[in-house]
C-alpha positions, 0 to 999 in steps of 0.5 A: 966811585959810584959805579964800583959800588954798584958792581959789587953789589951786583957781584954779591947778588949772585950764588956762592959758585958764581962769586968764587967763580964756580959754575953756578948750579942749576935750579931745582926745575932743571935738575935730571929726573932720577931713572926709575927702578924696574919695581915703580915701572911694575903694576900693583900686585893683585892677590889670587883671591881678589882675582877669584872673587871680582870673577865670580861677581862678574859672572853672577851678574853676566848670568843673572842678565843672560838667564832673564834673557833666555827665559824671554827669548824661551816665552817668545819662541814657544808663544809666537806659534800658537799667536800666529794661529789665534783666531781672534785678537790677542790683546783685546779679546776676551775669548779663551778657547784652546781645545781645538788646535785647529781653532785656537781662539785666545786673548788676554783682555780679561786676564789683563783686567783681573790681574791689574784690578786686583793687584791695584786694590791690593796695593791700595789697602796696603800702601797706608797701613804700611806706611803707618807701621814704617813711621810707627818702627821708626820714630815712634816706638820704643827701640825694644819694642820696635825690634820684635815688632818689625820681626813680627811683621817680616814674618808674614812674608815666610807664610806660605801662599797656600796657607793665605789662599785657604785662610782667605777663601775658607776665614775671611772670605764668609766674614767679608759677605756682609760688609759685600752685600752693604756695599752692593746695597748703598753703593751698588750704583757704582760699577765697582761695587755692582752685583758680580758674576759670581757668588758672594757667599763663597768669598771667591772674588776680587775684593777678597783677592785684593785683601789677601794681596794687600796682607801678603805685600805688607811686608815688603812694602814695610821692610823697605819703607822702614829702612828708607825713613831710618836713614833720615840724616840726624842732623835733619831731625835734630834741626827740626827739633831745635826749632820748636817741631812737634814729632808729627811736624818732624816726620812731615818736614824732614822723614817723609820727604826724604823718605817719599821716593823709597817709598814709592819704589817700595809700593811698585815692588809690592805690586810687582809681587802681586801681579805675579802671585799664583797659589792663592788667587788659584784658590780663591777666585772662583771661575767663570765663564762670563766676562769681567764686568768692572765689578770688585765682586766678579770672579774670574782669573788672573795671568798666573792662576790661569796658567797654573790651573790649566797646567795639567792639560798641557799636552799639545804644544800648541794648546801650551803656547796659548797660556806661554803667549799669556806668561809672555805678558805677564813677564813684560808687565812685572818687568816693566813694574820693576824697572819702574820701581828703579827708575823711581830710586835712581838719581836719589843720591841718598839711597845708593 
């Protein structure tokens, strides 16, 4: 009696088909997958448009890489002649000789000093005053003022160079001579502040080149710093807020440590600018024939104002390839500042 209630029970677990004896079906696993129709099997249709335009992306990028490297590989081929007939080191002399082709005696040591001197004073002097103005546009003044303001100062990038070179030799420099000739007096025993190689009174030295400089990157490193601090994340500056900080502790807790990198790279792409600058430091910095003494108020030339003065006398291949040897380094240089500048901002999440 049991065991035929057993079966029965056993007979009712199984499906419907089964107990009426009919097949029972199988599961949904082994079900045939439906065939695919010809429009799945077919890639997403692109529009021309899209074509066209990932194309030209494309090839701007593939241009603008091929055309750096062709202006390289143009410096190094027109450099390399001239080098092999130097008659004197190349990076370590301060010699600069290119009349006589047949003794072309050339080297960077001075150009290198110069250049480096006084784009490093620049960014110096520029650095802090740009930072204040960033924090000032973003977290201090009021939105309708902070718009014009920060258009002011953009405005100075639209200046023309000529314009900060004559503004520098024939305004700024006579006013500086004083305060040059204080700093010769009390601090003369540093070698940054000894008696130049040149005259003061006309302004044409390195400290006036500096501050021309530190002027002319401002807007760079402002723009880019006072995007970077706006990106602060709310919820950061709220949070600081909520736990009793002064606005002076949110920008020191919150603003500038996510703003420090962006910053950073901003500066090295001040920098970058300096060095490269040309008309200005041509007409400030007074020539001379002595060498660079350390000294913020010699004169001298830099890598550009060099080339640029010397550039109506490039009649001779070899002659021309002297200063193209000198161009070649100043290329290296500003390439390797900018890369620096990326390197800084790679791997901040937050600035991509």
């Amino acid at each position: 009696m049991n065991e035929n209630i057993v079966a029965q029970r056993l007979a009712g677990t199984g499906t419907p088909g089964a107990r009426e004896g009919v097949p029972a079906a199988r599961p949904d696993s082994e079900a045939p997958i439906p065939p695919t129709t010809e429009a799945e099997n077919t890639a997403p249709h692109v529009r021309p448009g899209d074509r066209i335009f990932r194309g030209l992306a494309t090839g701007s990028g593939i241009f603008i890489v091929v055309l750096i490297g062709a202006i390289g590989l143009f410096l190094l081929l027109q450099a390399v002649p001239s080098l092999a007939l130097d008659q004197v080191n190349f990076l370590t002399s301060r010699e600069w000789s290119t009349g006589d082709v047949t003794n072309l005696r050339f080297g960077i040591l001075d150009l290198l000093l110069v250049t480096v001197v006084s784009s490093a004073l620049a960014l110096l002097l520029a650095m802090p005053i740009a930072l204040g103005i960033a924090l000032f546009l973003t977290q201090y003044a009021p939105r309708r003022l902070a718009r014009p303001f920060a258009y002011v100062v953009d405005l100075l990038s639209a200046v023309p160079s000529i314009i900060f070179g004559l503004w520098g030799l024939f305004v700024l420099g006579p006013v500086l001579t004083p305060f040059a000739e204080w700093l010769m007096d009390k601090l003369g025993w540093i070698p940054l502040f000894a008696k130049g190689n040149v005259s003061i009174e006309l302004g044409g030295t390195i400290f006036t080149a500096g501050i021309v400089l530190a002027v002319m990157i401002l807007p760079i490193i402002t723009a880019v710093s006072r995007e970077v601090f706006d990106r602060t994340p709310v919820t950061h500056v709220e949070g600081a807020i909520a736990l009793g900080a002064t606005k002076w502790e949110v920008v020191r807790t919150t603003v500038l440590p996510f703003g420090k990198a962006g910053y950073v790279s901003a500066s090295m792409l001040g920098l970058g600018r300096a060095l490269g600058e040309t008309i200005a430091l041509m007409i400030i910095l007074s020539t001379t024939s002595a060498a660079f003494g350390w000294s913020l108020f010699d004169g001298g030339a830099t890598f550009a104002s060099k080339i640029a003065l010397a550039a109506p006398e490039f009649n001779d291949p070899k002659s021309a390839g002297a200063y193209i040897a000198a161009g070649l380094v100043l290329f290296v240089l500003t390439f390797v500042v900018n890369a620096i500048a990326r390197s800084i901002v790679a791997g901040h999440k937050e600035y991509e």
